[in-house]
N, C-alpha and C positions, 0 to 999 in steps of 0.2 A: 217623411219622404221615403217611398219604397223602389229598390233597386231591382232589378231582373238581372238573370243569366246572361241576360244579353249586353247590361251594362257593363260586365265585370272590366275587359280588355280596357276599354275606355276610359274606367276609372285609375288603373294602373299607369294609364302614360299620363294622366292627366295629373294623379300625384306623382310622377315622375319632372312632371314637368311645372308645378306649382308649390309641392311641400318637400319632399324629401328624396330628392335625387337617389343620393348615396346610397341610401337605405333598399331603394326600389331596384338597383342596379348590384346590390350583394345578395338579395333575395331571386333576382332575376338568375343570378351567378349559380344559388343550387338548384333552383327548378321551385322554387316554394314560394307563392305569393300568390297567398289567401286576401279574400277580402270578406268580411265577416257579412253574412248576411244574419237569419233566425240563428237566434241560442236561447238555450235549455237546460238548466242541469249540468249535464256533466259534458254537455254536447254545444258547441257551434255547426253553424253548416257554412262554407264558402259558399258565394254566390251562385259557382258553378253547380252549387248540391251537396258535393260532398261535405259527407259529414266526418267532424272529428273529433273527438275523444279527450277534451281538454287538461293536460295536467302541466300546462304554466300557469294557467288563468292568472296570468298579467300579477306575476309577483306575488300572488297571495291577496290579489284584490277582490277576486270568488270565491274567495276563503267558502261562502252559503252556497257558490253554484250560480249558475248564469241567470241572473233576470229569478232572483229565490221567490216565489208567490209573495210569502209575507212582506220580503221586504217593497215589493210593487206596490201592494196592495196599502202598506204604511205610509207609502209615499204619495199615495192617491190620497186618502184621508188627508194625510199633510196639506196638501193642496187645495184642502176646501178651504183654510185657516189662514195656512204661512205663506211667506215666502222667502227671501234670504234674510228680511231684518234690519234691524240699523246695530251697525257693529260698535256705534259708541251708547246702544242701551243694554240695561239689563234686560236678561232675556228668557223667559223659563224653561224653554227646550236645551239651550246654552247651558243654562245653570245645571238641570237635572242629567245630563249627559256628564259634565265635569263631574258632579256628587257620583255618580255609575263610577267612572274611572279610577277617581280617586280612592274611591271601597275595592276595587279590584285589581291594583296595582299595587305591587308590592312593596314593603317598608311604611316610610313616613310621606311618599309623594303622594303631594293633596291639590298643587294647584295645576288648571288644565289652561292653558293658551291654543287657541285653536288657528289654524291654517289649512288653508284650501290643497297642502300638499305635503308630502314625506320632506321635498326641499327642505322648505319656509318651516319644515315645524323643528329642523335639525338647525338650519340657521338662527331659530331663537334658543332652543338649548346651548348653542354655542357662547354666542351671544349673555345671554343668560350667564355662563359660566365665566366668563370673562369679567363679567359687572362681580359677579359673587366675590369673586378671586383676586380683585386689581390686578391679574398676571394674563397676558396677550397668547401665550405658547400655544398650540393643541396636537397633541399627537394620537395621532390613527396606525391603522396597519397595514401594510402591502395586499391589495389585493383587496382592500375595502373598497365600499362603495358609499357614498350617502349622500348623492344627490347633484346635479348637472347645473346648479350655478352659486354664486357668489361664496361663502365662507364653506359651503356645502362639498363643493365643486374642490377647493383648496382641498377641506380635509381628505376627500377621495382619492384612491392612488389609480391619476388616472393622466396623460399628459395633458388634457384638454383644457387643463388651467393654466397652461402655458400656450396652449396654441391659441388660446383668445385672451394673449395677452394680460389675464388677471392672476399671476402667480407673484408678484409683487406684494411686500418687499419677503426677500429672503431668510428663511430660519423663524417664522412663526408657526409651520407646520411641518410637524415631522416625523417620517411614516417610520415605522419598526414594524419588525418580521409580525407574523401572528402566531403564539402557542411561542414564544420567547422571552422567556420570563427574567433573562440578562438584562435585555433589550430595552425592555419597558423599563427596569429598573436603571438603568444608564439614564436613557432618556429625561426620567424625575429628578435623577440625582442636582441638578442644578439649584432646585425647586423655584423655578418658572414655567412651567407647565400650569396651565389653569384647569385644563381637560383630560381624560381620555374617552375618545369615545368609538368606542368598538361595537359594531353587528356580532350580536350572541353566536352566531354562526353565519360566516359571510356568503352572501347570497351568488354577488358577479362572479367572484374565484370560486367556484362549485360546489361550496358549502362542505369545504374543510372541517372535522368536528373540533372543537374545542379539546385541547389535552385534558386527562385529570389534571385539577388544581390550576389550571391554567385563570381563568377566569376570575378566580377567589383568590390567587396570590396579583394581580391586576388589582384589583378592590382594595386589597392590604396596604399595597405600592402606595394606592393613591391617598389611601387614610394618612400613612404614615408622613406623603410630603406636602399634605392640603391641597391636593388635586381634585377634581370633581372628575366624579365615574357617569358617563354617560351612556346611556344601553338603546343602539339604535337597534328596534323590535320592527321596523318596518315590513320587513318580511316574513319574520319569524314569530310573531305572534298573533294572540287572539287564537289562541287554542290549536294552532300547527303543530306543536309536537306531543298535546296531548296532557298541557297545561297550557294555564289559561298565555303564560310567556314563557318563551323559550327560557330565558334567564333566570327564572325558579328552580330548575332543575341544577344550576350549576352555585347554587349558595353565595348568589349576588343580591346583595340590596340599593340599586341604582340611586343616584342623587337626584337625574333627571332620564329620564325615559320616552323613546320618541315612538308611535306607534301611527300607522298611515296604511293604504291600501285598501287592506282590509276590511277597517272600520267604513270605509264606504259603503260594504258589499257588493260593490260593483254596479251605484245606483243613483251615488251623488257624492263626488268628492268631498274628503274632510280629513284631517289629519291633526295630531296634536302631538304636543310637546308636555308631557307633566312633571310637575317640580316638586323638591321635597320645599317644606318650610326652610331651612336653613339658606336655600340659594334663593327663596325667590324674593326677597327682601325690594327688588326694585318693580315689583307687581303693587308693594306699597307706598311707594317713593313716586311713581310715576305714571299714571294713568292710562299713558298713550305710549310708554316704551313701547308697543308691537301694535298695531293698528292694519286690520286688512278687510277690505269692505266684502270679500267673500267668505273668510276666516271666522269659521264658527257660523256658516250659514243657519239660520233656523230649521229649514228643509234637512237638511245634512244632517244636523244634531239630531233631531227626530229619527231619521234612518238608520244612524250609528246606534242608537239607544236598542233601538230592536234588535240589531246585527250582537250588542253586547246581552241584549234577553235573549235571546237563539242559542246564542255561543255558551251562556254559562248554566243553560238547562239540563237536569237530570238525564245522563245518557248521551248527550253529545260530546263529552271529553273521553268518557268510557270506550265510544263507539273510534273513536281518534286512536286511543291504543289499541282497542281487541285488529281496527284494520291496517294497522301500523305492523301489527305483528304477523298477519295475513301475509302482505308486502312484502316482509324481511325475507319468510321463508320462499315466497314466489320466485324473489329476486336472485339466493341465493340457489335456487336450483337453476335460474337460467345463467347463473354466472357459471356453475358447474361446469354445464354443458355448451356456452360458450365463451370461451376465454376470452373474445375480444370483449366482453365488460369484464374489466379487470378490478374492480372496486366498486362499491357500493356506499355512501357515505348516508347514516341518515338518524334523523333522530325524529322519532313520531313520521309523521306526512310532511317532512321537513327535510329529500333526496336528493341527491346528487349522483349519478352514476360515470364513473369516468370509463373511457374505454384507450382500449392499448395500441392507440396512433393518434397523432400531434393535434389533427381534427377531427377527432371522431364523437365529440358532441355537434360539431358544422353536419360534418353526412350522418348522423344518426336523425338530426332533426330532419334531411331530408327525406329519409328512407321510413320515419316514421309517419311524414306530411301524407305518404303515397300511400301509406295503408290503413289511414284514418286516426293518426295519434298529432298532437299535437301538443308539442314540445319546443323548448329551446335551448341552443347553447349555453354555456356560461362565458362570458365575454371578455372574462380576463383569463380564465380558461378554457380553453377552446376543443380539450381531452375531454369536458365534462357538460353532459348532459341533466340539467334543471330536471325534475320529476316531482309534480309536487300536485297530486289529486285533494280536491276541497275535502273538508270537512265531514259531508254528508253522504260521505263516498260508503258505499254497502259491500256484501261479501261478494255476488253477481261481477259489482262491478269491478270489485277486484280483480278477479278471474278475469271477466273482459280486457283489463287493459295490460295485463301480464302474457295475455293470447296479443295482442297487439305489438307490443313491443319484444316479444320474440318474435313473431312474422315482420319486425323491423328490422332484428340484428338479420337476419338471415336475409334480406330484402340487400341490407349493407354489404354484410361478407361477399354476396354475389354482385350486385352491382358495383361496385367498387373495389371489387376485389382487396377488399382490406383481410388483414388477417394479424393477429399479435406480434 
């Protein structure tokens, strides 16, 4: 189905008034509501035309880039063959996707359970961990996020498990600061804690970096009180900071590891949850502990395998740091010159830039919308500005989007007269 210029209005009140109110009326609130028509690369266009400069791509889910040839093209092929499968068989795209992960994840996790989303692959890790553990506890961090329902939703520090009602019962989840290493340690001291499971670097809060030792005395905590270390990579990996997971970098070796998005490449949902040998003990026990009739689609698996041939090729982790380091220095002269970016948070293509007023990631995304940059807030933080160009991003385009987001700040300071 192909949409025109002229549909755009239309479709706006139309999800305004069939899907997502709220949404359509906070967007309405800065002046930004895009409706994605063609995308390319580094690029969507709204339907009105404009074109913009993508560096959310939807969490890390363009990790390759809008609509990437090969993975199209993989997908096409796919299609003369498969199609999603039957999830109670064995399956050889299933299988040979799990063998991929498992060889590229680090430590001893070997087994893949697959789901149709970052949610469900973090609610069987939980899950998971609780069977492993006989112990119910799980503690996250403030300002985490992993995912908008059921066990998912609890771990996240977010109220909406209480505004629908599912924050019941009391004291099985319990949030501690992040880069507090008191905290975490108070917390286990009971030892009823079954989990910890922390985003290597949290995405919703702005992508605060991990202290030194921060990460690796967590892992210690949890050895020492039989807690299981859970490393939700949904955003931060598959090669975003320039290994193949963020959490290589910080001398973590995860129990179970959740990774999503990405692994679609933005082509066919799939997500996984993978487990070392020691917890996944009821993978043998029980056949049908997790059953999801789109989880581990064949189509999916097929796509993800590519996305993981692409990602670990000669020169694409290379090319992740040499423009990572492009970036730092870009960034760090437009902070120079202008102070309302007051921080720069970042590891590899893995950004965060806060600015010096209470919303100045809200009107930075709009002041970028206007000049062809497209961006988002962080949503528990709302100082800070998401900045997270794909993978395949070049030196050109560096420049372009450093030209961009200075014709945003200054677009900001003027139009809204913000100022530090």
């Amino acid at each position: 189905m192909e949409f025109a210029a002229d549909d755009k209005a239309q479709i706006i009140d139309l999800a305004a008034k069939y899907v997502c109110p709220a949404r359509i009326e906070t967007f309405r609130s800065l002046g930004v509501t895009p409706v994605m028509g063609r995308r390319e690369g580094h690029y969507f266009w709204d339907l009105d035309g404009h074109r913009l400069f993508d560096v959310h791509i939807n969490g890390g889910t363009y990790n390759l880039g809008h609509r990437n040839p090969e993975l199209i093209a993989t997908l096409r092929a796919a299609l003369d063959q498969y199609d999603i499968g039957n999830h109670h068989m064995v399956s050889g795209p299933r299988t040979r996707l799990a063998e991929m992960l498992a060889r590229l994840t680090p430590g001893d996790l070997r087994y893949c359970v697959f789901t149709p989303s970052g949610n469900e692959a973090v609610e069987v890790a939980l899950r998971t961990a609780r069977k492993a553990t006989g112990r119910r506890q799980i503690v996250s961090f403030r300002g985490g996020y992993h995912g908008h329902g059921g066990l998912a939703l609890r771990a996240s520090d977010t109220p909406l498990a209480s505004y629908f009602l599912s924050d019941d019962p009391p004291g099985e989840f319990v949030h501690v600061p992040f880069n507090d290493l008191d905290a975490v340690e108070q917390a286990l001291r009971p030892g009823t804690v079954a989990a910890v499971i922390c985003e290597t670097i949290p995405a919703t809060s702005g992508f605060p970096m991990p202290a030194p030792g921060f990460l690796s005395g967590v892992k210690q905590l949890c050895e020492a009180r039989g807690t299981l270390y859970i490393a939700d990579e949904v955003q931060t990996g598959l090669g975003r900071t320039g290994r193949m997971w963020a959490i290589e970098h910080y001398g973590v070796q995860p129990d179970i590891l959740v990774t999503a998005k990405g692994l679609s490449g933005g082509i066919y949902p799939i997500a996984a949850a993978v487990l070392s040998e020691r917890v996944a003990g009821w993978l043998r026990e029980e056949g049908w502990g997790y059953s999801s009739t789109g989880g581990g689609s064949e189509l999916g698996c097929v796509v993800a395998a590519k996305v993981l041939e692409i990602t670990e090729r000669p020169g694409v982790l290379e090319n992740v740091r040499a423009m990572s380091a492009i970036l730092a220095r870009g960034l760090a002269d437009i902070r120079n010159r202008h102070p309302l970016l007051c921080e720069v948070r970042q590891n590899g293509l893995v950004m965060g830039l806060r600015f010096a007023h209470p919303q100045g990631g809200m009107l930075m995304m709009a002041a970028a919308y206007e000049v062809g940059l497209w961006a988002f807030f962080a949503s528990f933080e709302r100082s800070v500005l998401q900045f997270k160009p794909n993978l395949l991003i070049d030196q050109r385009a560096c420049d372009e989007v450093l030209a961009l987001l200075t014709d945003a700040i200054q677009r900001c300071e003027r139009k809204y007269g913000v100022s530090p």
